[in-house]
C-alpha positions as CSV (number, residue, x, y, z in Angstrom):
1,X,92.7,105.9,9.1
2,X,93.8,109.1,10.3
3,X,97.5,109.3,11.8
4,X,97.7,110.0,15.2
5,X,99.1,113.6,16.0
6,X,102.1,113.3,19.0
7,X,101.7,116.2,21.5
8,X,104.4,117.7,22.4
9,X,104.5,119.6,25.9
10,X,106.9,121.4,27.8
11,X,107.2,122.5,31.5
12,X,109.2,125.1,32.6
13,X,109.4,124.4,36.6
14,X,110.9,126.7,39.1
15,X,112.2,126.3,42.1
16,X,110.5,128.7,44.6
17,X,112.8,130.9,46.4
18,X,113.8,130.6,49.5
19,X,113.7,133.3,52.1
20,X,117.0,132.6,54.0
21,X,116.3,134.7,56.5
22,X,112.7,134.6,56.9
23,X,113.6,131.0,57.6
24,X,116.6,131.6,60.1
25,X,113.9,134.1,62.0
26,X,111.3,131.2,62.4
27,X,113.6,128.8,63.7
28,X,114.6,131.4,66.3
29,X,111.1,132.1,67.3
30,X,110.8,128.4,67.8
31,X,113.9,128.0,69.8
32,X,112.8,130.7,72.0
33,X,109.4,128.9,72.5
34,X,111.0,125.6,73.3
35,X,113.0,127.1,76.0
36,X,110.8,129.2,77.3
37,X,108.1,126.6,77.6
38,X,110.9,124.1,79.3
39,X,111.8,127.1,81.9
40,X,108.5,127.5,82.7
41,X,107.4,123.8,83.7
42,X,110.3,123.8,85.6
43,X,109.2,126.7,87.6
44,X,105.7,125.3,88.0
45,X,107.1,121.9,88.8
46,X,109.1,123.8,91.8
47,X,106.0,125.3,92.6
48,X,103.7,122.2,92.5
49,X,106.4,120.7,94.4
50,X,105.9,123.1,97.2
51,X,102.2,122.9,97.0
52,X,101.9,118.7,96.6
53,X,104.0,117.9,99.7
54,X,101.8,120.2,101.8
55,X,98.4,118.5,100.6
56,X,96.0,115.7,101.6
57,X,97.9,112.3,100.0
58,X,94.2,111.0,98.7
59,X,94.2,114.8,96.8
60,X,97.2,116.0,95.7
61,X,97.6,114.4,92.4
62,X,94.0,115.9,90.8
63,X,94.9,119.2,92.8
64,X,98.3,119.7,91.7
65,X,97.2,118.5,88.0
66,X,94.6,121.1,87.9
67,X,97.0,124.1,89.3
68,X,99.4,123.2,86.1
69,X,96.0,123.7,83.7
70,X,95.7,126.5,85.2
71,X,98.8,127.8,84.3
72,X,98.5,127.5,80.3
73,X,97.0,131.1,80.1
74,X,100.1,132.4,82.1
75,X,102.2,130.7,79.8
76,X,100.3,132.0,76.3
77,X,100.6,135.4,77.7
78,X,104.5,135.1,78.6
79,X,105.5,133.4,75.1
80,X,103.5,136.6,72.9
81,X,105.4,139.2,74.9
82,X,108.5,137.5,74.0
83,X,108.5,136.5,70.9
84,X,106.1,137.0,67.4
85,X,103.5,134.1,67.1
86,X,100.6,136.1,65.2
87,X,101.0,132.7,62.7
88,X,100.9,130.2,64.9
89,X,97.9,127.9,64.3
90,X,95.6,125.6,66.9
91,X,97.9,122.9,66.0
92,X,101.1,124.9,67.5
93,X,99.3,126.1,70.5
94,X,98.3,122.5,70.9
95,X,102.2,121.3,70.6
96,X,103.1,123.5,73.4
97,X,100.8,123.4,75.5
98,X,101.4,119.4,75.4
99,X,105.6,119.6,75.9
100,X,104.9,122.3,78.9
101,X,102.5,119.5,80.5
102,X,105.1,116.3,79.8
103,X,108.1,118.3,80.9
104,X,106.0,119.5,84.0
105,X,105.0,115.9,84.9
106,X,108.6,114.5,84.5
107,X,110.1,117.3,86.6
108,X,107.7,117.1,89.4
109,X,108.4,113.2,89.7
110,X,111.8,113.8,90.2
111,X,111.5,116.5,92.4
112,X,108.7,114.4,94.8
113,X,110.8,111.5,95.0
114,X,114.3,110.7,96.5
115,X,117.1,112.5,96.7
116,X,115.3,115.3,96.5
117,X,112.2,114.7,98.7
118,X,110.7,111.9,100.9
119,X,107.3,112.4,102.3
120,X,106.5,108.8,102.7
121,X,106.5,106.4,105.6
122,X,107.6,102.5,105.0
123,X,105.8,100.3,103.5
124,X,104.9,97.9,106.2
125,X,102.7,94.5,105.2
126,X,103.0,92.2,107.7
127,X,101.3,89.0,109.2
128,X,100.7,86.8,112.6
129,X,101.6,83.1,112.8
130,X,99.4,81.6,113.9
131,X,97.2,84.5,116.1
132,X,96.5,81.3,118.3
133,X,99.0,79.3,120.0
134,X,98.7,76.5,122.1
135,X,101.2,76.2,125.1
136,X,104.9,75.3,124.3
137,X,104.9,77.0,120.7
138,X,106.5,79.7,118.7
139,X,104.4,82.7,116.9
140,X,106.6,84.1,114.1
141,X,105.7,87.9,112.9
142,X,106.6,88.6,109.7
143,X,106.9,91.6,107.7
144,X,107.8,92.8,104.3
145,X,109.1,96.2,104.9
146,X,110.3,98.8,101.9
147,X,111.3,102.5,101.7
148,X,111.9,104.2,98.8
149,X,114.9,106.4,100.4
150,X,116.0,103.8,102.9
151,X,115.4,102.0,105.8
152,X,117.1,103.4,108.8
153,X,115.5,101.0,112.1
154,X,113.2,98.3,112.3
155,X,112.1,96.9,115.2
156,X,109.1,94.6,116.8
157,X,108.0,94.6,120.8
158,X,105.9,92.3,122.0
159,X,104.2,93.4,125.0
160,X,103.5,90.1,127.3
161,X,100.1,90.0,129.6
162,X,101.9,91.3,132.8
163,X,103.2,94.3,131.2
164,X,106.8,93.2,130.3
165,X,108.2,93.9,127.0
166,X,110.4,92.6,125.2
167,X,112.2,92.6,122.0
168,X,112.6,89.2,120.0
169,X,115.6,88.7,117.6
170,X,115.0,88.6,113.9
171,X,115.9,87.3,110.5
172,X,116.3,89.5,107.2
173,X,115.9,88.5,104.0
174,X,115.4,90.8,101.0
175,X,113.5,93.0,102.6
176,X,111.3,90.1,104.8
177,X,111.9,90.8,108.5
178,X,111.0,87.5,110.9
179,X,110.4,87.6,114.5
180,X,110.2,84.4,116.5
181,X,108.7,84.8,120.2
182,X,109.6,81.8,122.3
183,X,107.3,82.1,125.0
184,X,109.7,80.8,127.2
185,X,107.7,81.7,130.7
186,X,104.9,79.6,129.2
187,X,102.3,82.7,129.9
188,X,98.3,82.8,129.3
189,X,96.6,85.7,127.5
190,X,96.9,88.7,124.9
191,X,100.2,90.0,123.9
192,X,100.5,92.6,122.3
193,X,102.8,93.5,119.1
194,X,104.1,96.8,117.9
195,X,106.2,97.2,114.6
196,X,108.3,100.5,114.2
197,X,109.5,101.2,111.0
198,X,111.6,104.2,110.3
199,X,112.8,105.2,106.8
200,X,116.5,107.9,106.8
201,X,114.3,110.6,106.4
202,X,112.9,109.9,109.9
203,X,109.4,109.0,108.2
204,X,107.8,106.3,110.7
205,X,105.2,103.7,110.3
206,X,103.8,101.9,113.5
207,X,101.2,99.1,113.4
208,X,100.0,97.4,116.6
209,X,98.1,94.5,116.7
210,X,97.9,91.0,119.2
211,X,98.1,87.3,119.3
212,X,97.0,84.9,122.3
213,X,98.6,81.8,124.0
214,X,95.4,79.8,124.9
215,X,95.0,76.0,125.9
216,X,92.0,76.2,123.8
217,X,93.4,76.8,120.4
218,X,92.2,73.4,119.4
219,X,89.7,71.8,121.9
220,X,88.0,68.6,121.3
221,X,84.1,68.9,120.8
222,X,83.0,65.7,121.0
223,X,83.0,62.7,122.1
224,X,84.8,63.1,125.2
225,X,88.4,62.5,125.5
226,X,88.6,58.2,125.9
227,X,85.0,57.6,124.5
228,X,84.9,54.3,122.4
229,X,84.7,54.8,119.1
230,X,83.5,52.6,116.1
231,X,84.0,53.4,111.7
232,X,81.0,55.9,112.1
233,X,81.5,58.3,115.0
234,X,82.2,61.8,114.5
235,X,85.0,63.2,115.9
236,X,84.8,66.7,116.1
237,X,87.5,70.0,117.1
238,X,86.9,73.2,117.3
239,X,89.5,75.4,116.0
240,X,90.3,79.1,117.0
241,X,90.9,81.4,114.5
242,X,94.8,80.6,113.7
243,X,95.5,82.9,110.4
244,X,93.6,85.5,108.7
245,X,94.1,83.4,105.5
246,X,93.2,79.7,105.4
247,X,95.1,77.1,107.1
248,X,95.8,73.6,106.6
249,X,94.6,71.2,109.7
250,X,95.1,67.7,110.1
251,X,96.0,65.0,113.0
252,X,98.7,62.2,113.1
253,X,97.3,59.0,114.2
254,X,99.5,56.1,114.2
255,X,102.4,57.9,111.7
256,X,100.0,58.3,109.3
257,X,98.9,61.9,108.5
258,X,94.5,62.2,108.4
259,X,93.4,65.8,107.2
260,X,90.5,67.0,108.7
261,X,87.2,68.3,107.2
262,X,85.5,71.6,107.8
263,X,81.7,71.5,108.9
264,X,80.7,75.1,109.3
265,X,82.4,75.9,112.2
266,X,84.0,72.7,113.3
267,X,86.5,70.3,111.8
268,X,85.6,66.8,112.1
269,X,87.5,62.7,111.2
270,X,86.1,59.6,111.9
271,X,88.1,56.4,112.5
272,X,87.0,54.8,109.2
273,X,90.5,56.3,107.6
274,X,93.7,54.3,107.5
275,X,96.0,54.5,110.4
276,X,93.1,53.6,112.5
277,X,92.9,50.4,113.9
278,X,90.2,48.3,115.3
279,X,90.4,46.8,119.2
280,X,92.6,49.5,120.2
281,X,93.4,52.8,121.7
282,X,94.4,54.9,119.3
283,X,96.3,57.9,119.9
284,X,95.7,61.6,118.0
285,X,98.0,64.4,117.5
286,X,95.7,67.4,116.4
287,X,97.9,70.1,114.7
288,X,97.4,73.3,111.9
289,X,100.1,74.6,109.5
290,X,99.7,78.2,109.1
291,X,101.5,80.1,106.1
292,X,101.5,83.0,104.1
293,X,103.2,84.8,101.0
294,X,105.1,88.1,101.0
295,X,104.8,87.9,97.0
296,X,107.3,84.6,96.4
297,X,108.4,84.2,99.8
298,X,106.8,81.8,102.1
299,X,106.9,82.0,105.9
300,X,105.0,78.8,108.0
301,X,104.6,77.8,111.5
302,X,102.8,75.1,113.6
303,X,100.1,75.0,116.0
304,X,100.5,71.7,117.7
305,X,97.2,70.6,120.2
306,X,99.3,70.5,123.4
307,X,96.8,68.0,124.5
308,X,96.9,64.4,123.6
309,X,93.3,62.5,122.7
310,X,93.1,58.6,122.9
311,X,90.0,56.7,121.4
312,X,89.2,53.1,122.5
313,X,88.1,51.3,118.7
314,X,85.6,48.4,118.7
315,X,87.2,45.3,118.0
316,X,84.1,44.1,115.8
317,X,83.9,46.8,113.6
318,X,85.8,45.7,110.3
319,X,85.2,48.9,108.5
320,X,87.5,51.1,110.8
321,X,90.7,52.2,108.8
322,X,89.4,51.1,105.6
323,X,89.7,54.2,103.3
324,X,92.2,56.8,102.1
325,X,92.0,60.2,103.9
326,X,90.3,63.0,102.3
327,X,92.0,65.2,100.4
328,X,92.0,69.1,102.2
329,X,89.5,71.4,100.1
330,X,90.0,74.6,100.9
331,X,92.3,76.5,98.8
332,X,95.7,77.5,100.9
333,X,97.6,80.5,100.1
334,X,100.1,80.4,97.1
335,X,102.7,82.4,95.7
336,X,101.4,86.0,94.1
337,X,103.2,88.3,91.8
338,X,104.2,91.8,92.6
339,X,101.5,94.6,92.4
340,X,102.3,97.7,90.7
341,X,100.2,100.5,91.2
342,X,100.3,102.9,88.4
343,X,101.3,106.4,89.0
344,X,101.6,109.2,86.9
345,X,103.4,107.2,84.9
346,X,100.2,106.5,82.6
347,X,99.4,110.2,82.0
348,X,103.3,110.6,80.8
349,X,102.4,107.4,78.3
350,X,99.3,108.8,77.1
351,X,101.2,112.3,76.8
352,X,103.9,110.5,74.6
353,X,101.6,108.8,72.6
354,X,99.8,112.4,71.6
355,X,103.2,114.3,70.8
356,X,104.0,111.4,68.6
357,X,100.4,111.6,66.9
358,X,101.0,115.2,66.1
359,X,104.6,115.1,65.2
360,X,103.4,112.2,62.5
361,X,100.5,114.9,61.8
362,X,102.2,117.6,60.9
363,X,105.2,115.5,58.6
């Protein structure tokens, strides 16, 4: 067997050289880039500033997003007359182009927002309870009002049907204003509501709307008011339009509480629930317990029939007040989280995530 020949190799590895000052020259051409890129998106941003707050609201964003493309040749030109980028590659141009438009963005946030600049009204979401009252009842308007400089006056006047205004007192709670109108002269009609809203910057929001005091809120259909009644008559009510959102309805008979059961348009019971009893008159309450949700906070109110209905029962009928009352069906308004709308704050991400991509790109 032949013996096997070692081989023997040698490198001889150099170090390249390194031009110091080639190097030092480089770094100062990329300083002066940097800065020079940063002073120009804050001179756009000024501009854009200028140019956003005098624009349509539903237009301004594409607009002013458009003018700062615009502006990437004006900034190319500027950086080769001040400093030497004959080397620069796509990739560079790329960079630059990317940290003028994330600068940009991030200045003209700040600028288009408070301290510096307010060009929005309040925030007013608000709601009627109930828009139909019966006589002797309160109808609370609510609103959650929010300013992103400050709130400087908030007020609510309720026009009444002969022209009087007045101003109801309210309740604050984070933000959740609460007017309660009494109706103390016990008036008929339309009444009109007007919410003024002014922010420090003297921005205003208005909303008007109305709510009525009317005998007929809830009315009873049929049978007439003291018809005798046996397990299987329909009793039905016909219910104004209380809330925007659904509301729960149900009548008091003897201290128990019956709910009552939509049928298209009307809400119907029959006395074959407990608390109704058979060889007597039995009394009903008719009420509706309006609510809504400003996010986790709940504001209610009452609409109580301000007319009484008694039912004569038929003694021989065993099957009155023999079942449970029905459960309600209709789904009531719950709690709801907070909605955030997303701004400009999704180009900055998706900005962020592309400088990152590149900077891992080029290591």
């Amino acid at each position: 067997m032949a013996k096997r020949r070692k081989v023997s190799e040698e490198f001889d590895f150099k170090f390249p050289e390194f031009d110091e000052k080639k190097y030092i020259d480089r770094e100062r051409r990329n300083t002066k880039v940097v800065i020079t890129t940063f002073i120009f998106s804050v001179v756009i941003a000024l501009i854009s500033r200028y140019l956003w707050a005098g624009m349509d609201k539903n237009i301004r964003w594409p607009l002013i997003f458009l003018f700062a493309l615009f502006m990437i040749p004006f900034l190319y030109s500027i950086i080769r007359k001040i400093v030497d980028v004959s080397d620069y590659e796509k990739k560079n141009w790329f960079a630059t182009y990317l940290s003028y438009l994330t600068a940009w963005v991030v200045i003209l946030i700040i600028l288009v927002n408070p301290p510096f600049y307010d060009g929005t009204a309040p925030m007013v979401d608000y709601c009627i309870l109930p828009i139909y009252q019966e006589p002797g009842g309160t109808v609370k308007v609510a609103a959650y009002i929010a300013d992103n400089s400050g709130l400087k006056n908030v007020n609510l006047s309720v026009e009444e049907p002969g022209g009087e205004i007045v101003y109801p007192s309210h309740t604050t709670y984070e933000g959740l204003y609460i007017w309660e109108y009494k109706n103390s002269k016990n008036l008929m009609g339309r009444f009109n509501i007007t919410i003024t809203a002014e922010d420090t910057t003297g921005n205003r929001k208005v909303v008007k709307d109305s709510f009525w005091y009317s005998e007929d809120a809830i009315a009873l259909v049929y049978p007439d008011n003291g018809s005798k009644v046996n397990h299987a008559t329909p009793i039905r009510f016909e219910i104004k339009e209380l809330s925007k959102e659904n509301f729960l309805t149900y009548y008091i008979v003897d201290g128990h509480k019956i709910n009552l059961t939509r049928s298209n348009n009307l809400y119907e019971t029959s006395p074959i629930y407990e608390g109704w009893e058979k060889g007597k008159n039995v009394t009903l309450v008719v009420k509706a317990e309006v609510m809504h949700y400003f996010y986790d906070k709940k504001v209610n109110n009452t609409v109580s029939d301000s007319s009484v209905y008694v039912f004569p029962t038929d003694s021989n009928d065993n099957s009155i007040g023999t079942e449970k009352p029905p459960e309600f069906k209709e789904k009531l308004p719950s709690p709801r989280p907070r909605a955030i709308t997303p701004g400009f704050e999704i180009l900055i991400a998706v900005l962020s995530l592309i400088l990152v991509a590149v900077w891992k790109k080029k290591r």
